[in-house]
C-alpha positions as CSV (number, residue, x, y, z in Angstrom):
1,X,0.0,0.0,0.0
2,X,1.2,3.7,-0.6
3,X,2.6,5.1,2.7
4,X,3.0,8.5,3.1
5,X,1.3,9.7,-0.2
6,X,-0.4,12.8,-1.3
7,X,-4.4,12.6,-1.6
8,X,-4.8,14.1,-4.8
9,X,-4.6,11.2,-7.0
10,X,-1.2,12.0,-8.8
11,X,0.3,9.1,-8.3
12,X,-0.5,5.5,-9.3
13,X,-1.1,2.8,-6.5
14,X,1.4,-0.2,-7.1
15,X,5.3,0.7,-5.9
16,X,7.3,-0.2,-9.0
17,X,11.0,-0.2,-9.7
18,X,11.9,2.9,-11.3
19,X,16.0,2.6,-12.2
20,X,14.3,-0.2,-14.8
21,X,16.8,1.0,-18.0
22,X,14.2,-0.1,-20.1
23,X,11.6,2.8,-18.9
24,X,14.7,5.3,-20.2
25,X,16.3,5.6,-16.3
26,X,19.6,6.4,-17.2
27,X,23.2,6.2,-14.5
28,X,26.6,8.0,-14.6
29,X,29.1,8.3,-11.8
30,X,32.2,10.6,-11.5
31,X,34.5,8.1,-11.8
32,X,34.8,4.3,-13.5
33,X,37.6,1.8,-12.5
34,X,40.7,2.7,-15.5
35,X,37.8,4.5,-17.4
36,X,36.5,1.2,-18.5
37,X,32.9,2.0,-19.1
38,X,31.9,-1.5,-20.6
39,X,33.0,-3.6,-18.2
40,X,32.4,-0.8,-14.7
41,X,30.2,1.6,-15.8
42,X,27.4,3.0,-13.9
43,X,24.7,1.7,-15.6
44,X,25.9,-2.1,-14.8
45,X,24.6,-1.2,-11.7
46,X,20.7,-0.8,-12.8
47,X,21.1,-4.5,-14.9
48,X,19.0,-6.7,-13.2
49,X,19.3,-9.4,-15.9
50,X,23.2,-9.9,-15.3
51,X,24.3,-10.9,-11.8
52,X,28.2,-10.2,-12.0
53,X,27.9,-7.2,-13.7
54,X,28.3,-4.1,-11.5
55,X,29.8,-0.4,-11.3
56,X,33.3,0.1,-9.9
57,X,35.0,3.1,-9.2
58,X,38.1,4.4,-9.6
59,X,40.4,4.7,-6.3
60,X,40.2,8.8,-4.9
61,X,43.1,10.7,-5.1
62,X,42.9,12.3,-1.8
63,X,41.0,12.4,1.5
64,X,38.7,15.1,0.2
65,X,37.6,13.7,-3.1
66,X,33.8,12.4,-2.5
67,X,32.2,9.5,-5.2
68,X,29.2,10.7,-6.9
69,X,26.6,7.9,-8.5
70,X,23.1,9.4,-10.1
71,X,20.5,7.8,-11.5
72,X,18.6,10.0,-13.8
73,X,14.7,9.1,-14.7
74,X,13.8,11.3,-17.6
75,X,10.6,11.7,-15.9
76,X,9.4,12.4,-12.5
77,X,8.6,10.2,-9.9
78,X,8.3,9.6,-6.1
79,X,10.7,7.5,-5.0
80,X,10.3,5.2,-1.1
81,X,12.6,2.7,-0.9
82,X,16.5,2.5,-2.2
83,X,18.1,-1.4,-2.6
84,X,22.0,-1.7,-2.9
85,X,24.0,-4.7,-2.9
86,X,27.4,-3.4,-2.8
87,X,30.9,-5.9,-2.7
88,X,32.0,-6.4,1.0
89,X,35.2,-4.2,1.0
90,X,34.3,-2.0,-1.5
91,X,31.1,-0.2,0.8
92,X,30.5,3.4,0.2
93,X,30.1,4.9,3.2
94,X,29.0,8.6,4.5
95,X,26.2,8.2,2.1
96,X,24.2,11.6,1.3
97,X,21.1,11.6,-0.8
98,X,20.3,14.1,-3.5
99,X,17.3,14.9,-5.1
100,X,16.5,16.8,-8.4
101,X,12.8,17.9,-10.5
102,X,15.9,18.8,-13.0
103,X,17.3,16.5,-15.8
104,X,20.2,17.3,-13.9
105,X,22.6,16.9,-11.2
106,X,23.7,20.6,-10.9
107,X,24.6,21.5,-7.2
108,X,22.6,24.3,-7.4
109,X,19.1,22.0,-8.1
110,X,19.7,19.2,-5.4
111,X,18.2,18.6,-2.2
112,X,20.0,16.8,0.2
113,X,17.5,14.0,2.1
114,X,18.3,13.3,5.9
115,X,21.6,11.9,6.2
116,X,20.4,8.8,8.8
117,X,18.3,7.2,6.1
118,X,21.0,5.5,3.9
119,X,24.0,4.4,6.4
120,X,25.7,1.4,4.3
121,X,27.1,-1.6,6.2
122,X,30.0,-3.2,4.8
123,X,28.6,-6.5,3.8
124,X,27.5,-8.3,0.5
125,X,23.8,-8.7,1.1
126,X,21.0,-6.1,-0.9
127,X,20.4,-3.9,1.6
128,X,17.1,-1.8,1.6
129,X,16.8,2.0,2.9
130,X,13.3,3.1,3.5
131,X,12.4,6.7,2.6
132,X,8.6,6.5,3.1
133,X,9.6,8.9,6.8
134,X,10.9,11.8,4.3
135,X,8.9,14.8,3.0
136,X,7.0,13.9,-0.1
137,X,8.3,17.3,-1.5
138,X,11.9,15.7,-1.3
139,X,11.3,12.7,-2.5
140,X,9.4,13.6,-6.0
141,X,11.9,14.1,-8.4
142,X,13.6,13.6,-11.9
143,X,17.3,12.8,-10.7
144,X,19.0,11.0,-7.4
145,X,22.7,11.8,-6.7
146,X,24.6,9.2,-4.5
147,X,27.5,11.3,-2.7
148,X,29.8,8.7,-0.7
149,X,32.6,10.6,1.4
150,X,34.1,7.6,1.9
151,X,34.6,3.6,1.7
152,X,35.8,0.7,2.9
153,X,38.2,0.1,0.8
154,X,41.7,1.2,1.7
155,X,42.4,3.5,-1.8
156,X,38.4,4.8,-1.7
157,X,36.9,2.5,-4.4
158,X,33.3,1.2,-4.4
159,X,31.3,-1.5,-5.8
160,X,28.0,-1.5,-6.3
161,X,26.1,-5.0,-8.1
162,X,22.7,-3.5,-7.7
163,X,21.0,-0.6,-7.5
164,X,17.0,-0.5,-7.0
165,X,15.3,2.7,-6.7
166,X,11.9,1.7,-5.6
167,X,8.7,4.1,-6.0
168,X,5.7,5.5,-7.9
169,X,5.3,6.7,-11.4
170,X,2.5,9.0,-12.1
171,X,-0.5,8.4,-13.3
172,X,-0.7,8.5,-17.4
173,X,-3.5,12.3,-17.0
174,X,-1.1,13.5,-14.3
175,X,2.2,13.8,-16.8
Protein backbone atom coordinates (compact mmCIF):
# COMPACT_ATOMS: atom_id res chain seq x y z
CA UNK A 1 0.00 0.00 0.00
CA UNK A 2 1.24 3.74 -0.57
CA UNK A 3 2.65 5.14 2.71
CA UNK A 4 3.01 8.53 3.14
CA UNK A 5 1.34 9.68 -0.24
CA UNK A 6 -0.40 12.79 -1.34
CA UNK A 7 -4.40 12.64 -1.59
CA UNK A 8 -4.79 14.12 -4.85
CA UNK A 9 -4.57 11.20 -6.96
CA UNK A 10 -1.19 12.01 -8.79
CA UNK A 11 0.33 9.07 -8.32
CA UNK A 12 -0.55 5.46 -9.33
CA UNK A 13 -1.13 2.80 -6.48
CA UNK A 14 1.45 -0.15 -7.11
CA UNK A 15 5.29 0.66 -5.91
CA UNK A 16 7.31 -0.21 -8.98
CA UNK A 17 10.98 -0.23 -9.68
CA UNK A 18 11.91 2.88 -11.29
CA UNK A 19 16.01 2.61 -12.17
CA UNK A 20 14.34 -0.21 -14.83
CA UNK A 21 16.81 1.00 -17.97
CA UNK A 22 14.18 -0.13 -20.09
CA UNK A 23 11.62 2.83 -18.95
CA UNK A 24 14.74 5.29 -20.21
CA UNK A 25 16.35 5.62 -16.32
CA UNK A 26 19.63 6.44 -17.18
CA UNK A 27 23.25 6.18 -14.45
CA UNK A 28 26.60 7.95 -14.64
CA UNK A 29 29.07 8.25 -11.77
CA UNK A 30 32.16 10.56 -11.51
CA UNK A 31 34.52 8.10 -11.78
CA UNK A 32 34.83 4.34 -13.52
CA UNK A 33 37.57 1.80 -12.55
CA UNK A 34 40.74 2.69 -15.51
CA UNK A 35 37.78 4.49 -17.40
CA UNK A 36 36.45 1.21 -18.53
CA UNK A 37 32.91 2.00 -19.06
CA UNK A 38 31.94 -1.48 -20.55
CA UNK A 39 33.00 -3.61 -18.25
CA UNK A 40 32.42 -0.80 -14.66
CA UNK A 41 30.18 1.64 -15.83
CA UNK A 42 27.39 2.99 -13.94
CA UNK A 43 24.71 1.71 -15.59
CA UNK A 44 25.94 -2.14 -14.85
CA UNK A 45 24.55 -1.18 -11.68
CA UNK A 46 20.69 -0.81 -12.75
CA UNK A 47 21.06 -4.50 -14.91
CA UNK A 48 19.01 -6.71 -13.20
CA UNK A 49 19.32 -9.43 -15.93
CA UNK A 50 23.16 -9.85 -15.30
CA UNK A 51 24.30 -10.88 -11.80
CA UNK A 52 28.19 -10.15 -12.03
CA UNK A 53 27.91 -7.21 -13.72
CA UNK A 54 28.31 -4.06 -11.47
CA UNK A 55 29.80 -0.39 -11.32
CA UNK A 56 33.26 0.15 -9.94
CA UNK A 57 34.96 3.08 -9.25
CA UNK A 58 38.05 4.44 -9.61
CA UNK A 59 40.43 4.67 -6.32
CA UNK A 60 40.18 8.77 -4.93
CA UNK A 61 43.09 10.73 -5.11
CA UNK A 62 42.88 12.27 -1.85
CA UNK A 63 41.03 12.39 1.52
CA UNK A 64 38.73 15.09 0.19
CA UNK A 65 37.62 13.66 -3.12
CA UNK A 66 33.76 12.38 -2.55
CA UNK A 67 32.22 9.47 -5.17
CA UNK A 68 29.23 10.70 -6.93
CA UNK A 69 26.55 7.87 -8.48
CA UNK A 70 23.12 9.35 -10.08
CA UNK A 71 20.49 7.77 -11.48
CA UNK A 72 18.59 9.99 -13.76
CA UNK A 73 14.74 9.13 -14.67
CA UNK A 74 13.77 11.26 -17.65
CA UNK A 75 10.64 11.68 -15.93
CA UNK A 76 9.40 12.44 -12.52
CA UNK A 77 8.58 10.16 -9.90
CA UNK A 78 8.34 9.63 -6.13
CA UNK A 79 10.72 7.45 -5.04
CA UNK A 80 10.28 5.19 -1.12
CA UNK A 81 12.62 2.65 -0.88
CA UNK A 82 16.53 2.48 -2.18
CA UNK A 83 18.13 -1.35 -2.65
CA UNK A 84 22.01 -1.66 -2.88
CA UNK A 85 24.00 -4.67 -2.91
CA UNK A 86 27.39 -3.37 -2.76
CA UNK A 87 30.88 -5.88 -2.66
CA UNK A 88 32.03 -6.36 1.04
CA UNK A 89 35.21 -4.18 1.01
CA UNK A 90 34.31 -2.03 -1.50
CA UNK A 91 31.10 -0.19 0.79
CA UNK A 92 30.51 3.36 0.15
CA UNK A 93 30.12 4.91 3.20
CA UNK A 94 28.96 8.55 4.49
CA UNK A 95 26.19 8.22 2.12
CA UNK A 96 24.18 11.64 1.30
CA UNK A 97 21.12 11.57 -0.80
CA UNK A 98 20.34 14.07 -3.49
CA UNK A 99 17.29 14.88 -5.15
CA UNK A 100 16.49 16.77 -8.44
CA UNK A 101 12.83 17.86 -10.45
CA UNK A 102 15.93 18.76 -13.03
CA UNK A 103 17.29 16.55 -15.80
CA UNK A 104 20.23 17.27 -13.92
CA UNK A 105 22.64 16.92 -11.17
CA UNK A 106 23.73 20.65 -10.85
CA UNK A 107 24.62 21.46 -7.20
CA UNK A 108 22.60 24.30 -7.40
CA UNK A 109 19.08 22.04 -8.06
CA UNK A 110 19.70 19.21 -5.36
CA UNK A 111 18.21 18.60 -2.17
CA UNK A 112 20.00 16.82 0.19
CA UNK A 113 17.46 14.00 2.12
CA UNK A 114 18.32 13.26 5.88
CA UNK A 115 21.60 11.87 6.24
CA UNK A 116 20.40 8.79 8.80
CA UNK A 117 18.31 7.21 6.06
CA UNK A 118 20.98 5.52 3.87
CA UNK A 119 24.03 4.44 6.37
CA UNK A 120 25.65 1.36 4.32
CA UNK A 121 27.13 -1.56 6.19
CA UNK A 122 30.05 -3.21 4.84
CA UNK A 123 28.58 -6.51 3.78
CA UNK A 124 27.45 -8.26 0.48
CA UNK A 125 23.79 -8.68 1.12
CA UNK A 126 20.96 -6.10 -0.91
CA UNK A 127 20.39 -3.93 1.56
CA UNK A 128 17.10 -1.76 1.60
CA UNK A 129 16.77 2.01 2.93
CA UNK A 130 13.29 3.14 3.53
CA UNK A 131 12.37 6.69 2.57
CA UNK A 132 8.57 6.53 3.12
CA UNK A 133 9.57 8.85 6.79
CA UNK A 134 10.93 11.85 4.27
CA UNK A 135 8.92 14.85 2.99
CA UNK A 136 6.96 13.89 -0.12
CA UNK A 137 8.31 17.31 -1.48
CA UNK A 138 11.94 15.67 -1.31
CA UNK A 139 11.35 12.71 -2.54
CA UNK A 140 9.39 13.60 -5.96
CA UNK A 141 11.90 14.07 -8.36
CA UNK A 142 13.58 13.59 -11.91
CA UNK A 143 17.26 12.84 -10.68
CA UNK A 144 19.00 10.98 -7.45
CA UNK A 145 22.69 11.81 -6.72
CA UNK A 146 24.58 9.25 -4.51
CA UNK A 147 27.50 11.31 -2.70
CA UNK A 148 29.84 8.70 -0.66
CA UNK A 149 32.60 10.62 1.39
CA UNK A 150 34.09 7.56 1.90
CA UNK A 151 34.55 3.64 1.67
CA UNK A 152 35.81 0.73 2.94
CA UNK A 153 38.19 0.06 0.78
CA UNK A 154 41.74 1.24 1.68
CA UNK A 155 42.40 3.48 -1.83
CA UNK A 156 38.42 4.83 -1.66
CA UNK A 157 36.86 2.49 -4.41
CA UNK A 158 33.32 1.23 -4.35
CA UNK A 159 31.27 -1.54 -5.82
CA UNK A 160 28.01 -1.51 -6.31
CA UNK A 161 26.10 -5.04 -8.08
CA UNK A 162 22.69 -3.51 -7.73
CA UNK A 163 21.02 -0.61 -7.51
CA UNK A 164 17.03 -0.51 -6.97
CA UNK A 165 15.33 2.66 -6.67
CA UNK A 166 11.86 1.73 -5.57
CA UNK A 167 8.67 4.07 -5.95
CA UNK A 168 5.74 5.50 -7.94
CA UNK A 169 5.29 6.72 -11.42
CA UNK A 170 2.55 8.98 -12.14
CA UNK A 171 -0.55 8.42 -13.34
CA UNK A 172 -0.69 8.46 -17.36
CA UNK A 173 -3.50 12.30 -16.96
CA UNK A 174 -1.10 13.45 -14.30
CA UNK A 175 2.24 13.82 -16.75
Amino acid sequence: KISNMSEDGTWQATKTLLSKPSSGTKARSSSVLNRNSKLYGAMNALDQSDASSCWNSDATNDDDSSIYYSVLFGRHVLIDEIRIQFQGGFVGEECTVYTSNEDSTSKKEMVALDEELIEPEDTNILQCFDLSSEEIEKRTCRAVQFKFDSSTDFYGRITIYRMEIWGYEKKMNQM
